[in-house]
N, C-alpha and C positions, 0 to 999 in steps of 0.2 A: 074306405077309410072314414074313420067319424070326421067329427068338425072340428074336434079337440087334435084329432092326430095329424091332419092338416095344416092347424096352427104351429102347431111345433114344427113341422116342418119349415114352414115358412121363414119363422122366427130362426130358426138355426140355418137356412139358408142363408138367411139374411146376415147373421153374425159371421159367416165365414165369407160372404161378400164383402165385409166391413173389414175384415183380415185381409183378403185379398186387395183392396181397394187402400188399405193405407201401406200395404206394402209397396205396390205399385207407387205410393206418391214416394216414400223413402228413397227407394232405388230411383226413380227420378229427379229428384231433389227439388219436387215441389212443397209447396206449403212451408217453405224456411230450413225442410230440414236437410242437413249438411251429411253428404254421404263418404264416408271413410271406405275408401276402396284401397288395397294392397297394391304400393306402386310396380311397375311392372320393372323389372331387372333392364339398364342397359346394357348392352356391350364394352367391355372395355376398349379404349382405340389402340388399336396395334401397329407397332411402329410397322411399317413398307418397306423394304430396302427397294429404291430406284435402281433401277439397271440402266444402264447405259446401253442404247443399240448395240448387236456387234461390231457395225463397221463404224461406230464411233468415234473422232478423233481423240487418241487418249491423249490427255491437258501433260505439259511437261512442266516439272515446278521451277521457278525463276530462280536462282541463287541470289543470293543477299549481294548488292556491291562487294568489295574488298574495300575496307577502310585505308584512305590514304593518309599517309603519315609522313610529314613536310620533313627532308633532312635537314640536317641541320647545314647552315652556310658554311660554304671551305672557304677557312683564310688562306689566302696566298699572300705570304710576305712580299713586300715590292721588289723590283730587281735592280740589287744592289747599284750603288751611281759608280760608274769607270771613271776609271783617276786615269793619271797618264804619270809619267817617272817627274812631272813638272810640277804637280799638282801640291797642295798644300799640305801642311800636317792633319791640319785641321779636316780635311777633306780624304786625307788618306785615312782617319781616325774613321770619319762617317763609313768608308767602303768598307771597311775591316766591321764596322758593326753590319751593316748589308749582308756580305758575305756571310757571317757567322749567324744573320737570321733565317737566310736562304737554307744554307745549312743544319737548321736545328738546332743549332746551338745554346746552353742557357744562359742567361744573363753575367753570372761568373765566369761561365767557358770566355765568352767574348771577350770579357773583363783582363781576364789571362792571356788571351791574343792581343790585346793593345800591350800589355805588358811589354808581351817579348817582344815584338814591334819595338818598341820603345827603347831598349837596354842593347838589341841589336843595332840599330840604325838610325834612334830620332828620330824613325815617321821618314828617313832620305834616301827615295827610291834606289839611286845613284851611286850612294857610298860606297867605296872600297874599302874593307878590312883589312886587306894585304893578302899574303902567302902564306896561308895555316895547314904545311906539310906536317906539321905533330912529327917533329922527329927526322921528316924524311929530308932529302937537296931541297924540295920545294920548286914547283912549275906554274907556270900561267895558269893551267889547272886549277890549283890552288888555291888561287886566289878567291876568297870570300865578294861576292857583289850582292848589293841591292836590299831589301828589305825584312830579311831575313837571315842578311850573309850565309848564302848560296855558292856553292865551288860549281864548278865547270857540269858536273855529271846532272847539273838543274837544267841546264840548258845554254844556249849563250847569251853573252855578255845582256843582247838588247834582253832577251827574253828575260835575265835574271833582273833587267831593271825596269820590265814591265807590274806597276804595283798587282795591279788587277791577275795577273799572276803567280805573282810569287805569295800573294794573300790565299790563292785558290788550293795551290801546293802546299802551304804550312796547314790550311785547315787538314789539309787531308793524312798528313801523316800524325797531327793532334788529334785528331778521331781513333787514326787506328793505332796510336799508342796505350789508349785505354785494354784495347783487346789485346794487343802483343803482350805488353808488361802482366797483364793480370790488374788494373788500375780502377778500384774500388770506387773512387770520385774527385780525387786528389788532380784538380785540375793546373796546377803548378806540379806536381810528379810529371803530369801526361805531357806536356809542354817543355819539361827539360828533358827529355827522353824524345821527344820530337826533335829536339837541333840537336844532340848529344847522345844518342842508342848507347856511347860505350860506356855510359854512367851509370849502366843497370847492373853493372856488375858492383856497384860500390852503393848497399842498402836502397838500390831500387832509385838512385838519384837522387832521392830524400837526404834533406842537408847539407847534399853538395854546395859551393860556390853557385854555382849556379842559380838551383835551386830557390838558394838566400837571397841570392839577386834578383828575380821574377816574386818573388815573394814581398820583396821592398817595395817593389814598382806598382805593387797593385791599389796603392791607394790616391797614385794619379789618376791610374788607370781609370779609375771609379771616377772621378772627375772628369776626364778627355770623353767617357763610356757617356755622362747623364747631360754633359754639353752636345754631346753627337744626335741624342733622342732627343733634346729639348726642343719643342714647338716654336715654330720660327714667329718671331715677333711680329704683330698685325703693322702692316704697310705705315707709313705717317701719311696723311692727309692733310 
């Protein structure tokens, strides 16, 4: 080879060592320069479902409390105060409101039991009406007692002039005079139909004598009824 064909070789030796040698610093990222490589893909993370061993305790879920929900307080009306056949108006007024609380009674119904109380007897456990055969000779039987003017088939004499009884017997035929007659709310109907049943054949009792007289009475009643509830006066000191 001449001296000339040598040179060139050398020379383009040399230029592809110069290729090779700054490729080398690239891919190394000498000399400043900054090598952009294609980032490599990662995995995306995939959920695991945990298993639980087989012989695992399985967890049992807790139920919520039950919400407690406070009822509501039961009034108990007080029991009524026992009079005795000695006892005062005023105090046989108070039992008659008692009783008719015990009872269920409304503020009116009550109203209408002091009534008739009142127009039969004065409030006087004791009293005799006499001998009210309607018609018949007339027997001891007969004879009307106590607070209610009661004959014989109430019970006897003492019992007819025990108040606290014969107040528990009129309630009870006053209740269920509403449901016998067919008695809308007509608490003077229910009440003269209570002492007098055979008034239902003449407009249901409505207007009777009676009636008009339980009906007049009602606006002591209302008096005797808001003196019997009134809050007893503080002590003097």
């Amino acid at each position: 080879m001449s001296k000339l064909g040598r040179l060139a070789n050398i020379f383009g030796d040399q230029k592809r060592l110069k290729q090779i040698t700054s490729t080398l610093l690239v891919v190394t990222g000498l000399g400043g320069a900054t090598v952009l490589l294609p980032s490599t893909p990662q995995p995306a993370e995939v959920a695991v479902e945990q298993r639980a061993p087989e012989n695992a305790p399985i967890a049992t879920p807790i139920p919520d409390a039950p919400m407690v929900v406070a009822a509501p307080p039961v009034v108990v009306p007080p029991a009524p105060p026992v009079v005795t056949k000695d006892s005062s108006a005023q105090d046989i007024v108070k039992a008659i409101v008692g009783h008719g609380r015990a009872a269920g009674l409304s503020e009116e119904q009550i109203k209408t039991v002091i009534a008739t109380a009142d127009i039969e007897s004065s409030f006087r456990p004791t009293v005799s009406g006499g001998v009210q055969a309607y018609g018949g000779p007339g027997t001891a039987a007969d004879e009307v007692i106590g607070l209610f003017q009661e004959k014989a088939s109430f019970g006897t004499v003492a019992e007819r002039q025990d108040p606290n009884l014969a107040i528990t017997r009129f309630i009870a035929r006053f209740v269920e005079a509403y449901t016998r007659h067919g008695i809308a709310g007509d608490s003077v109907q229910a009440a003269t139909l209570a002492q007098n049943p055979q008034l239902a054949k003449r407009n249901g009792g409505v207007g009777t004598r009676y009636y008009n007289t339980v009906r007049a009475a009602l606006n002591r009643a209302a008096d005797l009824y808001n003196q019997a509830v009134a809050p007893a006066p503080p002590p003097v000191t």
